[in-house]
C-alpha positions in Angstrom: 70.0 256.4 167.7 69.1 255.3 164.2 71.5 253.0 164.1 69.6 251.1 167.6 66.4 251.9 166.0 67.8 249.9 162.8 69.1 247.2 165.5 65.5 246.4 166.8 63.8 246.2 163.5 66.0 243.8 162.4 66.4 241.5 165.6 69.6 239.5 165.9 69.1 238.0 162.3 72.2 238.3 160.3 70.3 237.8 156.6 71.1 240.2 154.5 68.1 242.0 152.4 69.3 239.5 149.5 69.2 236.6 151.7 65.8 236.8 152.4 64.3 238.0 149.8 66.3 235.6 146.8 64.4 232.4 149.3 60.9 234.1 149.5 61.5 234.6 145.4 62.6 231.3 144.6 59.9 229.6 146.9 57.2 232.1 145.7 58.1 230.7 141.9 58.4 226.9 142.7 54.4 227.3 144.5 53.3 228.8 141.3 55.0 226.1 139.0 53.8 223.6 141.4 50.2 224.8 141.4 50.0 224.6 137.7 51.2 221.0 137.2 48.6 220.4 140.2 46.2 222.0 138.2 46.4 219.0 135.1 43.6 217.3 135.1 43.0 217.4 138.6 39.5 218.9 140.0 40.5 221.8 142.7 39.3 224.7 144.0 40.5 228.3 143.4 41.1 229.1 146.7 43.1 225.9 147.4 45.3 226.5 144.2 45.9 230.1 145.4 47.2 228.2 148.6 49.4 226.0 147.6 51.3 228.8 145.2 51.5 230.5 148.4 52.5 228.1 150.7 56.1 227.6 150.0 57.0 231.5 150.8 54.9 230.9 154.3 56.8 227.8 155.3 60.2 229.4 154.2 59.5 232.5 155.9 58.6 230.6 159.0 62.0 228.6 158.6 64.0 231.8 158.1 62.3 233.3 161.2 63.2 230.6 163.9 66.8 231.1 162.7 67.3 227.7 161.4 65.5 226.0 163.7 63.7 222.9 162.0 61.7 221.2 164.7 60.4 224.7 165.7 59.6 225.6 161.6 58.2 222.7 161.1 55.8 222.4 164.0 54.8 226.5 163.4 54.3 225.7 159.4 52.7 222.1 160.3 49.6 223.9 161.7 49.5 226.8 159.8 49.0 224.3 156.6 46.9 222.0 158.2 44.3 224.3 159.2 42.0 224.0 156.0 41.0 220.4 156.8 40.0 220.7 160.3 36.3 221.9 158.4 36.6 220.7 155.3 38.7 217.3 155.2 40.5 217.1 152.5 41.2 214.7 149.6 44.7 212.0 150.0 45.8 214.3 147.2 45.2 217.5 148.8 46.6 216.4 151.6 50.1 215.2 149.6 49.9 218.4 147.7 50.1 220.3 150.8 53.3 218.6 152.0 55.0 218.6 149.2 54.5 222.9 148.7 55.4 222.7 152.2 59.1 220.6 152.4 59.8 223.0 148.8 59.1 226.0 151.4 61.8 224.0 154.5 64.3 223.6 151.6 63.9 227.2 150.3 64.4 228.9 154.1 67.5 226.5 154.6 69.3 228.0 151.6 68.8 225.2 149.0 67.6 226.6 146.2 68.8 224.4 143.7 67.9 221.3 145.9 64.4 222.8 145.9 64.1 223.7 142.2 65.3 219.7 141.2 62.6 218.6 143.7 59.7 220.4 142.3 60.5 219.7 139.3 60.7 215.5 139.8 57.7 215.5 141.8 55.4 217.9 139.2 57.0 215.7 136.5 55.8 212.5 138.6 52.2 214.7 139.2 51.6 215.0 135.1 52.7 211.5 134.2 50.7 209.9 136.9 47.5 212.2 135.8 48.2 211.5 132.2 48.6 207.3 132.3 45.5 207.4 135.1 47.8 205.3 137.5 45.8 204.2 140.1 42.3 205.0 138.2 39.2 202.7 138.8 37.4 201.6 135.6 33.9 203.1 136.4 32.0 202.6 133.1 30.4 199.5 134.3 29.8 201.1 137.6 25.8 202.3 137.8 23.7 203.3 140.7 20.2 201.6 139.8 17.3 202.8 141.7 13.5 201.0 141.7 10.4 201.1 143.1 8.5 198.0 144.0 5.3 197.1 145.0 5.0 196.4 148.5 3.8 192.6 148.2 7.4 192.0 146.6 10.4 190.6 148.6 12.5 192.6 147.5 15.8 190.9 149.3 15.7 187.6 147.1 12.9 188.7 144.2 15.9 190.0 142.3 18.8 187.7 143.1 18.8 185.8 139.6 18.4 189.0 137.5 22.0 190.7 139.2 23.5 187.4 139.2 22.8 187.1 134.9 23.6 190.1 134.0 26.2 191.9 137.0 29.4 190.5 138.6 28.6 192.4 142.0 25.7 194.4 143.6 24.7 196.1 147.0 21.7 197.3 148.5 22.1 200.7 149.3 18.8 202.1 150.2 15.6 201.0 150.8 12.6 203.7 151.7 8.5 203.6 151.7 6.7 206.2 149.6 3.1 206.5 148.3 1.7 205.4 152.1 3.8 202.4 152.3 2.2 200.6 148.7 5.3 201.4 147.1 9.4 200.4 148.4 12.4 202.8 146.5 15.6 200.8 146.1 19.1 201.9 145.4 21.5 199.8 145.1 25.2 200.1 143.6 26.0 197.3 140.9 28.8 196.7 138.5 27.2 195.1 134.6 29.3 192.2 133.4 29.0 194.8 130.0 27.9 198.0 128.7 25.7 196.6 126.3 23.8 194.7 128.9 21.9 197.6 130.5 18.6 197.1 128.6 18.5 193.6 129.0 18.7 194.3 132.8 16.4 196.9 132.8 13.8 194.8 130.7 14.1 191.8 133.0 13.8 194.0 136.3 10.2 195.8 134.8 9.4 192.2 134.5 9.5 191.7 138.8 8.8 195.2 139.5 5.0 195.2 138.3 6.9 197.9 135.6 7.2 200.9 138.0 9.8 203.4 138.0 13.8 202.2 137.7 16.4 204.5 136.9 20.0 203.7 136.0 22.6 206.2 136.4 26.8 206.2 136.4 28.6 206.5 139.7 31.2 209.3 139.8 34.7 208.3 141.1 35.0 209.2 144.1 37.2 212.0 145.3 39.1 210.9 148.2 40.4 208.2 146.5 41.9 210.7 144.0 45.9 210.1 143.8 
């Protein structure tokens, strides 16, 4: 009778206690290393680090669980990952992140260990360096976000045409509102300064069209889905 009972807990599996639990450790360790090189100098959330440590185990377990099966484990631990951006979409390195922890989880619950060590390793390797050169990094220093009001007699689509073409290489009209009853237009627009040391001469020659109103210069942060 105990031996039956012993029987249907276990299913028709043939892992041994070692065989599944030296995958669910390996896969468990590879998720944490992978985590921390994620974490270099990459913004993140704690809750999405905690995931992808914990990943691996889930997609190895599921790959352990459909006996082998790959299509099946794949499909399972597909939308089981994929969940988290159905609310909140995610960033192109998230997303690459998640795959990654995910195909180190398929190699664990085939058996290769080693296979999935050497490929953690090479890609968290690839992670750092990439972080640390700033491959694929956009110089925003000369990026601002100018805002301005202007007086409502003021075209404001050509008055300041000659000022953006002295002193930036590109601009764009964001924004353009009413406030104070209509006397007053509030501009925003994203512009790129030909140099740093420009911004006061810009600033000086905009007060100059404006009737000296408000105007506000600001840096633009990089944005995060472009993040590698």
């Amino acid at each position: 009778m105990l031996n039956d009972l012993y029987t249907t807990m276990m299913g028709n599996t043939t892992v041994s206690y070692t065989g599944f639990l030296l995958p669910i450790a390996a896969s468990l360790v590879l998720g944490l290393l992978f985590a921390m090189a994620y974490m270099y100098r990459a913004r993140r959330s704690k809750s999405f680090i905690a995931t992808l440590a914990i990943l691996p185990c889930v997609v190895c377990v599921v790959i352990m669980a459909v006996n082998g099966n790959i299509g099946a484990g794949v499909a399972v631990a597909g939308a089981f990952s994929l969940i988290r951006f159905r609310s909140a979409p995610g960033t192109a390195k998230e997303i690459v992140a998640i795959f990654i922890a995910m195909t180190a989880g398929l190699l664990c619950g085939m058996g290769f260990l080693i296979y999935a060590a050497i490929f953690v390793l090479i890609l968290s390797i690839v992670l750092i360096l990439y972080s640390m050169i700033g491959f694929g990094e956009e110089d925003n220093s000369l990026r601002k976000s100018l805002r301005i009001a202007v007086p409502e007699n003021v075209d404001y689509t050509k008055e300041f045409d000659e000022v953006f073409s002295e002193y930036t290489t590109n601009h764009r009209l964001v924004t353009a509102k009413t406030a104070g009853m209509g006397s007053v237009f509030k501009l925003s627009y994203d512009i790129t300064l030909k140099e740093a040391s420009v911004e006061k001469a810009l600033i000086d020659a905009l007060r100059c069209r404006n009737g000296n109103l408000e105007i506000q210069l600001s840096v633009i942060m990089p944005r995060e889905n472009e993040e590698l």
